[in-house]
C-alpha positions as CSV (number, residue, x, y, z in Angstrom):
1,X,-55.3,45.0,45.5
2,X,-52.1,46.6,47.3
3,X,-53.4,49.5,47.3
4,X,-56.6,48.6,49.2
5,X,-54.6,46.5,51.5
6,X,-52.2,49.6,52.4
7,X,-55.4,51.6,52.8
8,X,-56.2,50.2,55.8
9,X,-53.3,50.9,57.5
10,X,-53.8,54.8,58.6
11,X,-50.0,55.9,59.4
12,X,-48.9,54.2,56.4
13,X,-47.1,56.5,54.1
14,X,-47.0,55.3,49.9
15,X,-46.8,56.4,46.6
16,X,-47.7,54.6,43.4
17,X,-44.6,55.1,40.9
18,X,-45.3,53.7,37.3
19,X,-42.5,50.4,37.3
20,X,-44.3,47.1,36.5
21,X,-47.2,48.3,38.4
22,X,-45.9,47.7,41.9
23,X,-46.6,50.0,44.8
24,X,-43.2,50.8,46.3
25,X,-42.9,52.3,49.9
26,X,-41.1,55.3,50.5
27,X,-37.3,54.6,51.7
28,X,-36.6,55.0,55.2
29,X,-33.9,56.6,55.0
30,X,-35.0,59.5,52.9
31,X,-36.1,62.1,55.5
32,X,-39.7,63.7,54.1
33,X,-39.3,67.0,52.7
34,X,-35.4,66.3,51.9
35,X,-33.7,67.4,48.6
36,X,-34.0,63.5,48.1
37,X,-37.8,63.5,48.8
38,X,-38.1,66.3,46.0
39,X,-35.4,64.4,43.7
40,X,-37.7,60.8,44.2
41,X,-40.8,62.6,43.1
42,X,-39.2,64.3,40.1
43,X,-38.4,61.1,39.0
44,X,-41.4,59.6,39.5
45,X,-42.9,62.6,37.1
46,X,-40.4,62.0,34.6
47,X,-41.3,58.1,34.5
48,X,-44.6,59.7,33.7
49,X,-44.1,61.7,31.1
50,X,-42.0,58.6,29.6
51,X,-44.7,56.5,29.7
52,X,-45.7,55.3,25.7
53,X,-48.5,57.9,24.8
54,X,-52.0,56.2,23.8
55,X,-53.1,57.0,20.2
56,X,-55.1,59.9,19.8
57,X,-54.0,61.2,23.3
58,X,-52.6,64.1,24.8
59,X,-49.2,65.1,24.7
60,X,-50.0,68.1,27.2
61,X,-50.3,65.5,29.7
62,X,-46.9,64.1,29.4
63,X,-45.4,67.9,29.3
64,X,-47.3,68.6,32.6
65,X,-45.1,65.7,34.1
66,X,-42.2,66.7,32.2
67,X,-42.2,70.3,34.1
68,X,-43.4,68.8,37.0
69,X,-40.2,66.9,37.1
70,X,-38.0,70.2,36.5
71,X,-39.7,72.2,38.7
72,X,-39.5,69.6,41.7
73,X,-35.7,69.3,40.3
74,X,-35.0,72.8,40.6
75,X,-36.7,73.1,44.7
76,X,-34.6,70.1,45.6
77,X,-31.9,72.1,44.5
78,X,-33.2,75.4,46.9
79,X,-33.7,72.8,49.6
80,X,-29.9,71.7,49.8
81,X,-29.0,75.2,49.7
82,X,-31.3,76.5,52.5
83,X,-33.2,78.9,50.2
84,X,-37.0,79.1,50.9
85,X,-39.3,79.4,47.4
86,X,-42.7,81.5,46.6
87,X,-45.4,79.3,46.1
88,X,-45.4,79.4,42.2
89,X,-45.0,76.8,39.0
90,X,-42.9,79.7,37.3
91,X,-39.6,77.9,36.9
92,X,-37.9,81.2,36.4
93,X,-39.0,82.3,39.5
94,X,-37.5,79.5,41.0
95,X,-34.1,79.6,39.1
96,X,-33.3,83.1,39.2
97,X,-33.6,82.1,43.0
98,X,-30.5,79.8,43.2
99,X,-27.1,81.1,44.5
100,X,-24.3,82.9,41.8
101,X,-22.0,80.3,42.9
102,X,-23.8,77.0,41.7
103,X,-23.1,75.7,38.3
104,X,-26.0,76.1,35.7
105,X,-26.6,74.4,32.5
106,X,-27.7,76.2,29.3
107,X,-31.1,73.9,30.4
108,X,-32.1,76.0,33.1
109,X,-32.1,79.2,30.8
110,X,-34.4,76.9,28.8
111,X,-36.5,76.3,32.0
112,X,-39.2,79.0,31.9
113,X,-40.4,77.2,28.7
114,X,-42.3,74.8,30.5
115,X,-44.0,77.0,32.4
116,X,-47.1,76.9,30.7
117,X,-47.3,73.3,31.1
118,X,-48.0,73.6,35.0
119,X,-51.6,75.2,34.4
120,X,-52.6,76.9,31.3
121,X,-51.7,73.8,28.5
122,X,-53.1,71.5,30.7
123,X,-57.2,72.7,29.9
124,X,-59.0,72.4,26.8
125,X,-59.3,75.6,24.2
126,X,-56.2,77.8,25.7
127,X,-53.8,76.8,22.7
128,X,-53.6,74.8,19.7
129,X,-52.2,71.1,20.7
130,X,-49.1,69.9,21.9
131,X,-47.2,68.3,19.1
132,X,-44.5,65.6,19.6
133,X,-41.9,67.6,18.8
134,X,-43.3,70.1,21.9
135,X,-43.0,67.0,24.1
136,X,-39.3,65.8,23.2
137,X,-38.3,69.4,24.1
138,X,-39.9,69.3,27.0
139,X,-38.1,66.0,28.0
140,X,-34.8,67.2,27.1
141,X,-35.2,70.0,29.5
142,X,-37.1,68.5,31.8
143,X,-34.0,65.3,32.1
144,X,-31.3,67.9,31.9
145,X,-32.5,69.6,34.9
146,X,-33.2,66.5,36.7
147,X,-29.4,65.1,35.7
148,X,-28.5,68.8,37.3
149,X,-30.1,68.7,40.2
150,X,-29.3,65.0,41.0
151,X,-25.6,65.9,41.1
152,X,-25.9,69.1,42.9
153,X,-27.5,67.8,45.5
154,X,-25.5,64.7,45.6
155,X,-22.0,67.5,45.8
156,X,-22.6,70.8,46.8
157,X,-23.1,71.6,50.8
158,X,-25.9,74.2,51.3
């Protein structure tokens, strides 16, 4: 497979993103570590949490991407601006971070909602289940702040 073939080369950097199954190679011109970095693997946990649910499966799953995605949205963001972060999943944390000056969207108020997603939701017997009404708010949120992020970074100098 691809994968295996990549394998055996040791300095060989890839990621696996869910599009028609192909291995893609991260772009040479996106320094690691860069608000771009952060913005690539956001989207790669919203393509995720896209992804058709199997029946009978877990929509916690799909919300764990979904916050993964605004939480990596939101640090790509702190990156452009210079800001170091506490190593935490609490989006609030995170948000109440930013700068007065930088726009916000109602969506990042929302932010902290998805919180649980991170750790708790994601194990058995902590809460009742995830309905699919829990995971279309979680994408909204989770897409807004990616949308956000994408054009602040894209805009704003740090």
């Amino acid at each position: 497979s691809d994968l295996e073939n990549h394998g055996e080369n040791p300095g060989l950097i890839y990621r696996t993103i869910l599009n028609e199954g192909k291995v893609y190679m991260p772009p040479d011109n996106i320094p690691p570590g860069s608000p771009q970095d952060w913005l690539r693997y956001a989207l790669a946990d919203l393509k995720m949490a896209r992804y058709p649910l199997p029946k009978d499966e877990l929509y916690q799953i799909l919300c764990f991407h979904a916050q993964q995605a605004a939480e990596k949205s939101v640090k790509a963001v702190l990156i452009k601006q210079g800001i170091e972060w506490p190593r935490t999943h609490r989006l609030k944390v995170l948000i109440d971070l930013l700068p007065d000056g930088i726009h916000k969207t109602p969506e990042l108020a929302e932010a902290d909602r998805l919180t649980p997603y991170a750790v708790t939701l994601r194990y058995p017997g902590i809460r009742d289940e995830i309905t699919e009404k829990d995971y279309l708010e979680a994408m909204h949120i989770a897409e807004k702040i990616y949308s956000w992020a994408t054009s602040i970074t894209q805009t704003n100098p740090p």
